[in-house]
C-alpha positions as CSV (number, residue, x, y, z in Angstrom):
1,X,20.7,0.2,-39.0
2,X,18.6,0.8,-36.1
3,X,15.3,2.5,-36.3
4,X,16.2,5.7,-33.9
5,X,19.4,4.8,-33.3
6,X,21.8,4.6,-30.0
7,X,19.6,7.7,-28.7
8,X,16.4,5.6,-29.2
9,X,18.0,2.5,-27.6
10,X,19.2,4.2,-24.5
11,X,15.7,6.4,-24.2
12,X,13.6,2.7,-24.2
13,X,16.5,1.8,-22.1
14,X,16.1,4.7,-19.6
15,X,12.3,4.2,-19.9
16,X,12.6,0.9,-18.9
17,X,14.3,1.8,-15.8
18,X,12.0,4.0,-14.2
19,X,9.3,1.4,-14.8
20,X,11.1,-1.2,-13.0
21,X,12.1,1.7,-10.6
22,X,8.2,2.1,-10.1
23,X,7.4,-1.4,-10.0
24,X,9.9,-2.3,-7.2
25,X,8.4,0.6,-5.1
26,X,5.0,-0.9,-5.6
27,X,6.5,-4.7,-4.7
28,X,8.2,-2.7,-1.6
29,X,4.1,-2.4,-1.0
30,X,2.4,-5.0,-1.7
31,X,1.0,-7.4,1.5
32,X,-0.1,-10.8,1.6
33,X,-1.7,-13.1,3.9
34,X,-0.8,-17.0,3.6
35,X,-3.4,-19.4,5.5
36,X,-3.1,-22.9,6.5
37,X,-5.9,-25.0,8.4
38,X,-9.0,-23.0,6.8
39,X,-7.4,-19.6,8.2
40,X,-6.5,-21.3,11.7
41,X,-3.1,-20.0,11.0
42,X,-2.5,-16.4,9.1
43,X,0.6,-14.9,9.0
44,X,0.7,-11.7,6.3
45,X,4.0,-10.6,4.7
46,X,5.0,-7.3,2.8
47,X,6.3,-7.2,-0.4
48,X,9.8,-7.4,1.8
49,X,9.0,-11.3,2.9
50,X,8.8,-9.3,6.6
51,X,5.8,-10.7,8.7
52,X,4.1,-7.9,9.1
53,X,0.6,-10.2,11.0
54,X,0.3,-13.2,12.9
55,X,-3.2,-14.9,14.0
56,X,-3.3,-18.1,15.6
57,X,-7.0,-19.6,16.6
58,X,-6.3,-21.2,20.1
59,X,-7.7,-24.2,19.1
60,X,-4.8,-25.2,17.1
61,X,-2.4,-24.5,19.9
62,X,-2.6,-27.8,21.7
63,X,-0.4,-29.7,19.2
64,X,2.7,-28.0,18.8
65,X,4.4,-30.2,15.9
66,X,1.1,-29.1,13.9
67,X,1.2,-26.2,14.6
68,X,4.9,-25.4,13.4
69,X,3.8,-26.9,10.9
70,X,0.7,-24.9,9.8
71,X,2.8,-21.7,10.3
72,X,5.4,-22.8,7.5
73,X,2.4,-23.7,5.9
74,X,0.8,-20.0,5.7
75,X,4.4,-18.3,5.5
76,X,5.2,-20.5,2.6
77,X,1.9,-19.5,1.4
78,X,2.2,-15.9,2.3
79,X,5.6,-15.9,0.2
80,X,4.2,-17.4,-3.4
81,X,1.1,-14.6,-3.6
82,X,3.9,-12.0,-3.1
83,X,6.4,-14.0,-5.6
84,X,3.7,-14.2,-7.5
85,X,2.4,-11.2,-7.9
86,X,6.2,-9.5,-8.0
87,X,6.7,-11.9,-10.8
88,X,3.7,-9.9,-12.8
89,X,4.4,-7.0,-12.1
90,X,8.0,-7.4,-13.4
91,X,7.4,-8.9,-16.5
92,X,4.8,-5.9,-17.8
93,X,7.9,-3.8,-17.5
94,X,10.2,-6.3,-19.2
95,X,7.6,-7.3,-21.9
96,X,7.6,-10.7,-20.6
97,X,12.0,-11.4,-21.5
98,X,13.2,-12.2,-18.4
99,X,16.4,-10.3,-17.0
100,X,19.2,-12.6,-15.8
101,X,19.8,-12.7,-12.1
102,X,21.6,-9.8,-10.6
103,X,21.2,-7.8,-13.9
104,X,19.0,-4.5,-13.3
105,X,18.7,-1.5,-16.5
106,X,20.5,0.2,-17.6
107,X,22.7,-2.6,-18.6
């Protein structure tokens, strides 16, 4: 049967858990700051997608179809590093199998 058994299942289960429990908490934390234009435009996010920082060098301001532009750009930027790095952190506490969505542990 199983090496452990149920109780060993449900302990790497539980495990599991709190390690996605932590990494959540450090996602919760994480910042990131998307740039467009060689850093005309920075607009930094937390691990929340909440803009947190925005800079915009004057010299961009004069062109305001641009410059909508350049801020979708940097939040759009902003949002992958924090994907990004969420997606990491996630998969060192799933060993890489990716959970369906909606699904948390315990199952």
């Amino acid at each position: 049967m199983f090496k452990g058994g149920m109780a060993g299942m449900m302990q790497k289960a539980q495990k599991m858990q709190e390690d996605m429990q932590k990494a959540q908490a450090e996602i919760k934390n994480l910042t990131a700051t998307g740039k467009a234009a060689g850093g005309s435009v920075q607009i930094t996010l937390n691990g929340e997608h909440q803009a947190t920082n925005i800079q915009i060098d004057e010299g961009v301001m004069d062109d305001k179809d641009m410059l909508e532009d350049l801020i979708l750009t940097a939040i759009n930027d902003a949002t992958k590093q924090i994907s990004d790095t969420a997606a990491d952190k996630m998969k060192g506490v799933t060993g890489g199998m990716k959970l369906p969505d909606g699904m948390s542990l315990p199952f």
